[in-house]
Structure formats: C-alpha cells, structure tokens
C-alpha positions, 0 to 999 in steps of 0.5 A, spaced: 494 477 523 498 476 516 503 481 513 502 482 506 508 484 502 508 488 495 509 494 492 507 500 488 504 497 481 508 491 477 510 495 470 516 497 470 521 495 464 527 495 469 524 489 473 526 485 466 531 480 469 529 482 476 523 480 476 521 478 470 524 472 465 526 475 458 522 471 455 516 473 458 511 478 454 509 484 458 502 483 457 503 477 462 507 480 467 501 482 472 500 473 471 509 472 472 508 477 478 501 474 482 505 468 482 510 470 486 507 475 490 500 475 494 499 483 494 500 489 490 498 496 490 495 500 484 498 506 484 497 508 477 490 508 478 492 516 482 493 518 474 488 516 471 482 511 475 482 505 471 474 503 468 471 497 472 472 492 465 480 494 467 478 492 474 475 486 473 479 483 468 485 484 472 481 481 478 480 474 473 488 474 472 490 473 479 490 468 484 484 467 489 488 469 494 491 475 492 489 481 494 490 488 491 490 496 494 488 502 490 490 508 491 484 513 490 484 518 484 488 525 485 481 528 482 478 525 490 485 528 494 488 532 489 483 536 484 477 536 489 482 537 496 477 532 499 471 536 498 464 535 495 467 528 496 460 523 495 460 522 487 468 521 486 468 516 491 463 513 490 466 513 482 472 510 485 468 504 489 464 502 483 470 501 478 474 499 484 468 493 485 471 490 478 475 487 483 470 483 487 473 478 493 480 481 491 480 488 493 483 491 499 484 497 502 484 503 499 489 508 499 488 517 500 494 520 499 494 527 501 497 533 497 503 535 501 500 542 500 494 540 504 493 543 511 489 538 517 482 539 515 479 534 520 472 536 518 473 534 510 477 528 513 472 526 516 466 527 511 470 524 506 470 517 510 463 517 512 462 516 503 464 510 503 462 502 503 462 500 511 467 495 511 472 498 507 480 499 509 482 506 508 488 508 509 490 515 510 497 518 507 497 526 510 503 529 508 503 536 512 506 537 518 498 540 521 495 533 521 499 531 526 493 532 532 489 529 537 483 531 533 486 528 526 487 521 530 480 521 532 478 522 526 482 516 524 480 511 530 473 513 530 472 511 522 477 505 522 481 508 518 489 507 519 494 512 519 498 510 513 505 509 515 510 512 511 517 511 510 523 515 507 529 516 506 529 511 512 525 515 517 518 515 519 515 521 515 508 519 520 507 518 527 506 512 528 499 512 530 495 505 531 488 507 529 486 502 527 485 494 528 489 493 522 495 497 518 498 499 513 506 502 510 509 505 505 516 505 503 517 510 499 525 511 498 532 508 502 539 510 503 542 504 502 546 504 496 545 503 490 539 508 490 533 508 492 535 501 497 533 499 504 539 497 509 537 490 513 537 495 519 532 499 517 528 494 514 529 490 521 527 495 525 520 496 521 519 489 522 519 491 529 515 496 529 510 492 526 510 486 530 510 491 537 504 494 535 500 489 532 503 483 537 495 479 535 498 475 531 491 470 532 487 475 530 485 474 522 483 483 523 489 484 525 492 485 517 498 490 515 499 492 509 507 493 507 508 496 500 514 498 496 514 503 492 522 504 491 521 501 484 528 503 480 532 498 478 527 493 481 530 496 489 522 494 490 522 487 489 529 486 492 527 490 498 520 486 499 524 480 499 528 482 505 523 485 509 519 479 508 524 475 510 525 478 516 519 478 518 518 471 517 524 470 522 521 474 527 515 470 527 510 474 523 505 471 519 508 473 511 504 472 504 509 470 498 515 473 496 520 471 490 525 467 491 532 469 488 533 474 482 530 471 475 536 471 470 536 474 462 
C-alpha cells in the first residue's frame, strides 16, 4: 500500500512564498511542484478537458514516478448527468492517454442536484478501459444505498471519501482494493485549515481500512483542495506527516514553507 499525498491543481498565485520561490516563473511552477510532491489531482480539467498535447506535454515535465488524478469533464457528470456516456468518455481517456504511465485514477463528481441513478451509474462505468481507477463523488443523500455500493465494488470503482468541514460528506464504504479522499474545507483557523485531530483521525481511518500495507493494489489517494492562502499545502504536509508516523507508506511532501 502506498498513500499518495497531493491537492487539487498547482496554479494558484497565493501559493507564492508558500510553495513556490518568488523568483520562480509560473510557467515552471508544475516542475517546482513535482519536486516536492509525487501526486497531484487536475482539477481544472471539470471546466474545460485539456487536449491530448496538454496531456502529454505535462506528462514530459514531471518525474517518472509521479502520478496525476483527472477529474472528469462536467460535460460527462454535469451537462449529460451521466447519460449517453460512451463518447465523453471515451473523449476524456483519449486526451487523458497523453499521460501515458503517469495517469492515475479518474474522478466523477457528481452534481449535487443529481438523484441515485444506479442504472446510469453503472453503464457509466462499463465505458471505460478495464484497469481504469475511477473514483466516485456522488453528492446527494439518495446515493447512500446497498444498490449504489454494489454497483461500485461490482466494477471496482472506489466510493470517493469526501471531507468538509471536518466531517465525512460520504459514508465511509471500502469498495474497492484501493481508495481515494478529498479534503474539500476545514474549521481550524485561519479558514479553509485542518486541525491536527481531524487530520489524525483520517490517518486512522485510512490505515484501518486498507491495514495491507504489503500489497502494492492497495493505494489510496488523498487530495486537498482547500487551496486558499496555500491551506492545501500546509495541511497535505501535516496529514502526510501524520501518516508516516503511523506507519503508513507516504509519497513526498514539502519540507517547511519556501521564503519570498
């Protein structure tokens, strides 16, 4: 099992200083960023899917080892509401193949307005490329049934645990042989922070559900999208730091905040 440690996109102009040097150009920032994570999650690619040479040139900046999650279009999730699925998926793999060895799992966020659909779920899933990791954020109360959880473990696909405001927004459904999680706003101050007792109880929870820490299928991914005033990096520091002293296998996270 290894625990990848990241957040939700690296261009954000308030991680100067934070993250980033001063005298580090933004357009080396994804180079600055690789070096001191292993993971990130593109969460730009909702809004607008990036083309395949976008892909492929970001896949030709980063380090071999680093691994990078792609939120799927809201044309797919938003716009289609999961229906008609075969060509946006398959739209969405093509460009995402840019990536080659660094693509990772595949995210679908759900809109928050969209009732359980197993059915649609479920045919959803069958379109794309056996092997894929696809992990599911639904965000309606409906989802939260023993048909939805079968629909999940029965195609592999991991139940995205979602985090705000310090408290799961998901069950915390293992369904399958690896995981995923999003941190998407804490209460600890200043605003959007995590508190080290919340960070240390996912580290639990994580490290109680996936206990295989031999197994290499056993990944979970952990992702902070609390970006403001660079809250994301801080926090990913923390909880990785946490992990690794719980004895879980954790990728590479920054060392003490970068200077002006």
């Amino acid at each position: 099992m290894t625990l990848y440690v990241g957040t939700s996109g690296w261009q954000y102009r308030d991680w100067r200083g934070v993250l980033y040097p001063a005298d580090v150009p933004v357009r080396l920032w994804l180079e600055e960023y690789a070096a001191r994570f292993a993971t990130v999650e593109v969460n730009n690619a909702f809004y607008r899917l990036p083309t395949r040479e976008n892909f492929t040139a970001w896949r030709d900046r980063v380090p071999e080892d680093f691994v990078v999650a792609v939120k799927a279009s809201r044309f797919l999730t938003h716009i289609k509401r999961l229906k008609d699925p075969a060509e946006p998926v398959h739209r969405l793999m093509s460009h995402a193949a840019g990536l080659g060895g660094r693509l990772g799992p595949v995210l679908l966020q759900l809109p928050p307005n969209l009732r359980a659909a197993p059915e649609l779920l479920d045919a959803c899933l069958a379109c794309f490329p056996s092997g894929t990791r696809i992990a599911v954020e639904p965000r309606h109360d409906s989802w939260w049934t023993p048909g939805v959880r079968e629909v999940l473990e029965s195609r592999g696909a991991a139940l995205c645990w979602a985090d705000v405001r310090a408290h799961p927004a998901t069950p915390l459904w293992r369904t399958a042989d690896w995981g995923y999680v999003r941190f998407h706003e804490g209460r600890a101050r200043p605003w959007p922070r995590y508190g080290r007792r919340c960070l240390a109880t996912w580290v639990d929870r994580i490290a109680t559900t996936w206990p295989g820490a031999q197994s290499d299928a056993q990944d979970v991914y952990a992702y902070f999208n609390n970006d403001p005033g660079g809250a994301a990096v801080t926090d990913a520091r923390a909880f990785a730091a946490l992990a690794a002293t719980a004895d879980l296998p954790v990728t590479r996270t920054p060392g003490p905040a970068v200077h002006h």
